[in-house]
N, C-alpha and C positions, 0 to 999 in steps of 0.2 A: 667715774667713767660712765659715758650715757650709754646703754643696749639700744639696740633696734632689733624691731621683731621683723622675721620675715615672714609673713602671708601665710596663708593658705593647705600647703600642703604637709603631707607626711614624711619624712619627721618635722620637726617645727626645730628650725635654727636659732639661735639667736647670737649677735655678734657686734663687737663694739662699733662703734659710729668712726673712728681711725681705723680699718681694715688695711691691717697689710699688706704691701703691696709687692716687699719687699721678699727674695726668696731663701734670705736667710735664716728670716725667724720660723720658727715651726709655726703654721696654722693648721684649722682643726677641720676645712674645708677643702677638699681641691678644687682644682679648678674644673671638674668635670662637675660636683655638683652645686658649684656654684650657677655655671651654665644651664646646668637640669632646672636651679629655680629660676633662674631668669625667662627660660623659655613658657616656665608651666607661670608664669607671672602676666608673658603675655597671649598665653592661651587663656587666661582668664580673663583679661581687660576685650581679646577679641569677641570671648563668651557675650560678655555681658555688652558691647555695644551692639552684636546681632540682635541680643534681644531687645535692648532699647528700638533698635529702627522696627525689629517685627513689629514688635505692642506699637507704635506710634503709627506704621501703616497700616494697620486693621484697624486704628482707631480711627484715621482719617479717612478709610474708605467707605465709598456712599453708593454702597449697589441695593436693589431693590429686595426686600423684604418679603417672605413669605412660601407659601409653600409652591415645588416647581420652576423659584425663580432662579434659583442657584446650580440649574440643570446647562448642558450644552447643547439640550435642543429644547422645538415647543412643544408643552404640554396642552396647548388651548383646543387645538382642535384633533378629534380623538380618532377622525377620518386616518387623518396624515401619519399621526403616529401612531395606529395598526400598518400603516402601508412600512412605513422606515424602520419599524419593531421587524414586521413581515422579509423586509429586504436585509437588515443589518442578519438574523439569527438564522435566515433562507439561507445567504450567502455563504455562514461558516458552516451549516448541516452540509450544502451541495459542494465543500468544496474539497472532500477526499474522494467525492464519487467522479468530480472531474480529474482529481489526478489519478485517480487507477482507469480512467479510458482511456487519458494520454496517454497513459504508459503501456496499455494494452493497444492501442493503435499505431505508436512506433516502432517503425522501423529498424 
């Protein structure tokens, strides 16, 4: 009789390649953890094709290189970004002093 091994997890099964299908003979699996591996079988195959497509798009991406360039704003001119530095961390310092005027000026 030929075994097949099943995969991966804990515990590790093993069971003949005729699996009964029948419910009269005694088997040494039920069918709930037969289900448990088949699931945790394709949670693996989904594992590894996300990671195959991540590796494959990082490898084919072709953005520019170096320091500043992988920012979501510009670093070139240092005018601009004191003003946007200036307005982005202004913004969050002034913005509990505008909500306690509101709330002190309502009604």
């Amino acid at each position: 009789m030929h075994w097949n091994y099943i995969s991966h997890s804990t515990p590790c099964f093993y069971f003949p390649k005729s699996f009964p299908l029948d419910r009269s003979r005694k088997v040494a699996f039920s069918s709930r953890s037969v289900l448990r591996h088949r699931i945790s079988q394709v949670t693996i195959m989904l594992g590894q094709a996300v990671r195959r497509f991540a590796t494959s798009a990082v490898r084919s991406s072709h953005y520019a290189e170096g320091p500043g360039k992988n920012l979501p704003f510009s670093v070139e001119n240092k005018w601009r970004l004191l003003g946007m530095m200036a307005l982005f961390f202004g913004s969050g310092f002034a913005f509990p002093f505008i909500v306690v005027r509101h709330q002190i000026l309502k009604k």
